[in-house]
C-alpha positions as a LaTeX table, in Angstrom:
\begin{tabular}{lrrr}
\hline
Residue & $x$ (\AA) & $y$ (\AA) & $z$ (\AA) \\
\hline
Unk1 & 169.61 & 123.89 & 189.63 \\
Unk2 & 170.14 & 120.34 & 188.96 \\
Unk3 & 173.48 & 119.16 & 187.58 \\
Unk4 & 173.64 & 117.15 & 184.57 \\
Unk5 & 176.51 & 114.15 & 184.79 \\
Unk6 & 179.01 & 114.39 & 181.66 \\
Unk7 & 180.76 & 111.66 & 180.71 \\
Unk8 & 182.64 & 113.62 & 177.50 \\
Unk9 & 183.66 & 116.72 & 176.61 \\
Unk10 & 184.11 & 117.67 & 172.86 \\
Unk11 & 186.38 & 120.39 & 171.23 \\
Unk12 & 186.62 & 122.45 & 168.40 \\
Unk13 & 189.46 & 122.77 & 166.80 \\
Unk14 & 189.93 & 126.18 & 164.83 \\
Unk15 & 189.51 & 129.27 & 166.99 \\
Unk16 & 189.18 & 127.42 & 170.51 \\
Unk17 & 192.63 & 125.30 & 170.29 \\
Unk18 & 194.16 & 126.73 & 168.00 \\
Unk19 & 193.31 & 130.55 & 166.93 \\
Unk20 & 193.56 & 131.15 & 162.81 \\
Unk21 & 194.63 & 133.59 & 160.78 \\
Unk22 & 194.69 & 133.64 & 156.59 \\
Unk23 & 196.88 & 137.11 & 156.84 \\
Unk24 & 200.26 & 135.69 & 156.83 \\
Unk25 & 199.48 & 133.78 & 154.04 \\
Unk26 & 198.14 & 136.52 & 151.90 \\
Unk27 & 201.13 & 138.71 & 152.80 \\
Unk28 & 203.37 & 136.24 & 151.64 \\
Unk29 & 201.64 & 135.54 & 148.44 \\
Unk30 & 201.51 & 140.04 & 148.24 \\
Unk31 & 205.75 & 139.86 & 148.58 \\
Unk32 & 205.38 & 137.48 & 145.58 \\
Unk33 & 203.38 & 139.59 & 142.80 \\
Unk34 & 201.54 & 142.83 & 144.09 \\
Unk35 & 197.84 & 142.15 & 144.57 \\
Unk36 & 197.90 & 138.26 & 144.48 \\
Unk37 & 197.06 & 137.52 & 148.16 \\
Unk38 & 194.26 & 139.91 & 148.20 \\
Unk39 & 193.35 & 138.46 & 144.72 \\
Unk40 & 193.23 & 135.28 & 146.79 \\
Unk41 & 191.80 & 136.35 & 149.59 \\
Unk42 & 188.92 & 137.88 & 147.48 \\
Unk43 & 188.37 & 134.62 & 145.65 \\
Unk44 & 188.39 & 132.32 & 148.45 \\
Unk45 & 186.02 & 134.96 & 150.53 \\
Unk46 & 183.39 & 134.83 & 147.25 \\
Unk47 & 183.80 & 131.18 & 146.72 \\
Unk48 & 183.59 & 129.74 & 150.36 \\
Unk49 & 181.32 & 126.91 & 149.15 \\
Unk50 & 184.52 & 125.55 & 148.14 \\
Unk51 & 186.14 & 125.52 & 151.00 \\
Unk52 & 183.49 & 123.87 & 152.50 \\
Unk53 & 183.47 & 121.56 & 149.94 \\
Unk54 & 186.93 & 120.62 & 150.15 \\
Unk55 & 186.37 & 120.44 & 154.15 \\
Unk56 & 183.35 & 117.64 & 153.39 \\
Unk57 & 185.40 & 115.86 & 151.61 \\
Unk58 & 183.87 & 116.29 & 148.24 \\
Unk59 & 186.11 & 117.92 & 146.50 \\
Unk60 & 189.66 & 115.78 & 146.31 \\
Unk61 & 192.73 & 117.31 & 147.41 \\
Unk62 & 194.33 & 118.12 & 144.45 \\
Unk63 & 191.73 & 119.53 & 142.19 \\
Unk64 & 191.16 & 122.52 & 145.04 \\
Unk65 & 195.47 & 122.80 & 144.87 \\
Unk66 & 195.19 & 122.71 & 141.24 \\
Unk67 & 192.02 & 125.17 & 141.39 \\
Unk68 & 193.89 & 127.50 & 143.70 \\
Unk69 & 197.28 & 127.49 & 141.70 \\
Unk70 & 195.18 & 129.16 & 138.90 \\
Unk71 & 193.41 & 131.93 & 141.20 \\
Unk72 & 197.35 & 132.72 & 142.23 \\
Unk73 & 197.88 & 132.28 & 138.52 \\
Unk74 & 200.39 & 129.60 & 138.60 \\
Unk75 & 203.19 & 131.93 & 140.95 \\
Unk76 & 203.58 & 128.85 & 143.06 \\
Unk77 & 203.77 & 125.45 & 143.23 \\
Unk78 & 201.67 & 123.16 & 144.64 \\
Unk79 & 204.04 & 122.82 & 148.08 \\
Unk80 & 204.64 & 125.80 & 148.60 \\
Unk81 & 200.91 & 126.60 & 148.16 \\
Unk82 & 200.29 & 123.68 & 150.61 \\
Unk83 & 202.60 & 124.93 & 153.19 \\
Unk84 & 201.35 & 128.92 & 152.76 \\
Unk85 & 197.98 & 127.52 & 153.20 \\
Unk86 & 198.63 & 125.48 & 156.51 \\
Unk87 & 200.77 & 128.65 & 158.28 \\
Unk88 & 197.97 & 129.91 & 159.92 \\
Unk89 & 197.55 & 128.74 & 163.28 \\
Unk90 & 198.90 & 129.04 & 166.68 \\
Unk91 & 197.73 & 127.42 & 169.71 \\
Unk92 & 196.11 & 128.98 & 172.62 \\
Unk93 & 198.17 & 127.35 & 175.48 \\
Unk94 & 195.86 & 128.51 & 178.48 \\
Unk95 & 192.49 & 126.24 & 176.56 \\
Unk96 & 195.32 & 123.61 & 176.27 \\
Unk97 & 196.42 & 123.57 & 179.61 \\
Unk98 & 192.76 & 122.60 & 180.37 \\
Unk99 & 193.33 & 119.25 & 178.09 \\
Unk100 & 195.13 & 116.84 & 180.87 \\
Unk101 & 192.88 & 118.38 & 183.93 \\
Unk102 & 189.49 & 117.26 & 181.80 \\
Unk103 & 191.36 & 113.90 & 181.09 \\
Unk104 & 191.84 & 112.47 & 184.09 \\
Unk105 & 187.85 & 112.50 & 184.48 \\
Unk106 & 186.46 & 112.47 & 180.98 \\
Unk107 & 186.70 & 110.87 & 177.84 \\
Unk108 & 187.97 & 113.85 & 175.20 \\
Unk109 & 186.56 & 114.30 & 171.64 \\
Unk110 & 188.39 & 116.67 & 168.96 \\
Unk111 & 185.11 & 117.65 & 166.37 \\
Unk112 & 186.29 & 120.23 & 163.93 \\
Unk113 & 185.41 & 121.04 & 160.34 \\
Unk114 & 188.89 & 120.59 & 158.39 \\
Unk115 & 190.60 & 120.04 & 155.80 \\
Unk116 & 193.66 & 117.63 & 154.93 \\
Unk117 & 195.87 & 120.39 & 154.04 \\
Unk118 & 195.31 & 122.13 & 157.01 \\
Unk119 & 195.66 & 118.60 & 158.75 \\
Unk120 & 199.19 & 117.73 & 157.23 \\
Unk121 & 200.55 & 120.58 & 156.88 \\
Unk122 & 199.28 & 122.88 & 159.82 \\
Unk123 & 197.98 & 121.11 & 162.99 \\
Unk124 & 198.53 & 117.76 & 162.76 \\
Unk125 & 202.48 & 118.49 & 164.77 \\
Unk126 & 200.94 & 119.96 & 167.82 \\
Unk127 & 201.71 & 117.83 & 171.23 \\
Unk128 & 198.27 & 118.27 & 172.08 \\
Unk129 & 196.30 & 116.44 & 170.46 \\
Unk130 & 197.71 & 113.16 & 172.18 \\
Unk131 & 195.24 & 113.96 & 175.01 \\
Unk132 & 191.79 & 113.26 & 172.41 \\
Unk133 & 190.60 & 109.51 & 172.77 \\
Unk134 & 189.72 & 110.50 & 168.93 \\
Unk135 & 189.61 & 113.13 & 166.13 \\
Unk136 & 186.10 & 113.53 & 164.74 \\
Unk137 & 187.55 & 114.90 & 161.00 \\
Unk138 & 184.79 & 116.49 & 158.99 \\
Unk139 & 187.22 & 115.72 & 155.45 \\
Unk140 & 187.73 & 112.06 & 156.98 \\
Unk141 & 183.78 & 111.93 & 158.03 \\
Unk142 & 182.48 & 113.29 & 154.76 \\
Unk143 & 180.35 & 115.84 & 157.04 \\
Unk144 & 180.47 & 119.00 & 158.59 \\
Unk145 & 179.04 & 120.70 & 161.17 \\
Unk146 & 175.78 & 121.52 & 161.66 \\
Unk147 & 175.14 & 118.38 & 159.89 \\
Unk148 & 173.69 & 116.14 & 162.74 \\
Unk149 & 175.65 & 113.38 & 161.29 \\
Unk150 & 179.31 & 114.51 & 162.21 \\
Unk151 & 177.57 & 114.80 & 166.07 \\
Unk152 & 176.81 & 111.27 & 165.92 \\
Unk153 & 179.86 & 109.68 & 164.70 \\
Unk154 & 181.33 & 111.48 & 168.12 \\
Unk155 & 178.91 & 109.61 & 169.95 \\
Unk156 & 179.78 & 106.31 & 168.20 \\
Unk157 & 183.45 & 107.04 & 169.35 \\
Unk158 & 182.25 & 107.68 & 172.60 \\
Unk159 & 179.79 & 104.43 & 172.97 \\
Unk160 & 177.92 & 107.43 & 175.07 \\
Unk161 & 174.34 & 108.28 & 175.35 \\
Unk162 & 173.87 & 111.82 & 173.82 \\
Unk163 & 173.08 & 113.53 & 177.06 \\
Unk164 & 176.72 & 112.84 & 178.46 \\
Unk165 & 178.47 & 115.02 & 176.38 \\
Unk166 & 179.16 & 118.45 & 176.89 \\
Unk167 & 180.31 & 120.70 & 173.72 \\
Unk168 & 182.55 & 123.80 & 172.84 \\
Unk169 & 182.80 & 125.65 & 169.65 \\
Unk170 & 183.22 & 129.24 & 168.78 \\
Unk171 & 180.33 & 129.21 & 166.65 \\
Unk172 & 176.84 & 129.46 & 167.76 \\
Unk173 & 175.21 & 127.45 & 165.20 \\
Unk174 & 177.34 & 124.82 & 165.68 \\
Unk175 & 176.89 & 124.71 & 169.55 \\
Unk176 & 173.20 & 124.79 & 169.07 \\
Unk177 & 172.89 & 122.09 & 166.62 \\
Unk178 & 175.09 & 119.74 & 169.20 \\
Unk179 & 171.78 & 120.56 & 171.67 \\
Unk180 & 169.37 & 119.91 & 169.28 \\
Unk181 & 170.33 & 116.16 & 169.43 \\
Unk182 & 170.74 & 116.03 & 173.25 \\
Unk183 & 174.26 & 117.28 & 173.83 \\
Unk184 & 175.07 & 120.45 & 176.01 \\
Unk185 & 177.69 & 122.92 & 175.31 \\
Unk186 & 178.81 & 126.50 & 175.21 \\
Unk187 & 180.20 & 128.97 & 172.45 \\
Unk188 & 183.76 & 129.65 & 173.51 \\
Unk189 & 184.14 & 133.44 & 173.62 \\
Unk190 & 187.68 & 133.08 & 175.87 \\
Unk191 & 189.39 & 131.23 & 178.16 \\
Unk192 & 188.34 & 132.82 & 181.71 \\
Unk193 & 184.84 & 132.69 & 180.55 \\
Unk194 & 185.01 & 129.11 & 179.40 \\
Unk195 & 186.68 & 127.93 & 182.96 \\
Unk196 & 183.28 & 129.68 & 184.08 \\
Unk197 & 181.09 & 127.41 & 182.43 \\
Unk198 & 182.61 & 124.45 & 183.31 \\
Unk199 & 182.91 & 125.42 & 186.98 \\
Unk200 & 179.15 & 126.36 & 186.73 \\
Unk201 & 178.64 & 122.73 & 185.54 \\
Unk202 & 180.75 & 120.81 & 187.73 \\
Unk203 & 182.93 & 119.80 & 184.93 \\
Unk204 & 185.63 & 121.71 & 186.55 \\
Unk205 & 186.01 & 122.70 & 190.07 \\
\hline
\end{tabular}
């Protein structure tokens, strides 16, 4: 087997970094009225083409608070909405603790489909994220993945040919459209596995 030469490796945010969870936020909004989380929860699940909307970039930031202050029928205000939103991520310290090993070899891209709630108010604190020569933001991008776009403005970070970079996501679709344009990459299913892959390539030894 011949070993291709990477020059980057890209992460995903959600799910690989940083694991996500919408159930403390619907509990909390249950404790406030009986029923309005999973009133939430149910609108958001039916609507998700405004999520993704509002992770494109299309939709500004405060019409989706405003619209979501009316699905929660106006028991909250806008900051506290904000900050229930955002509490729903922890970090998965063993994918981190790969972070300054890959760095000392290879350029590191953050790619993740986001929004700028979930920037501000959720992620953006974590120490982390110092070790990314750049964030790749699909809100700040006005793309998301699978849209080959968002792929490319990695590689204009980069200044890299397409075939030196070397991709993980949690999502298949996502991995696969990264190959389509010439990138490799592997759909992160845990940590012990993903140290597998990269052994298996040589990105790790």
């Amino acid at each position: 087997m011949s070993f291709r030469k990477f020059s980057a490796i890209v992460f995903d945010l959600g799910n690989v970094l940083i694991p996500f969870d919408y159930a403390p936020a619907i509990n909390k909004l249950n404790k406030i009225q009986s029923g309005l989380g999973d009133k939430f929860a149910e609108f958001y699940k039916s609507n998700y083409f405004i999520h993704r909307d509002f992770e494109k970039g299309s939709i500004p930031e405060d019409s989706f608070i405003n619209k979501m202050l009316e699905v929660v029928d106006h028991k909250i205000d806008a900051e506290t909405f904000k900050n229930y939103y955002a509490d729903i991520f922890s970090v998965n310290e063993d994918v981190v603790s790969l972070l300054p090993v890959l760095k000392k070899n290879y350029k590191l891209f953050l790619l993740s489909n986001t929004n700028s709630i979930h920037q501000k108010y959720g992620w953006r604190k974590y120490e982390f994220l110092k070790y990314f020569d750049k964030l790749i933001l699909s809100h700040e991008i006005l793309s998301i993945k699978p849209e080959e776009r968002i792929y490319r403005e990695v590689e204009k970070a980069s200044g890299l040919p397409s075939t030196d970079h070397f991709y993980i996501d949690d999502i298949q679709e996502y991995v696969d459209a990264a190959k389509k344009i010439g990138w490799d990459g592997v759909r992160f299913v845990d940590f012990h596995t993903l140290v597998g892959d990269l052994k298996e390539r040589k990105i790790l030894k």
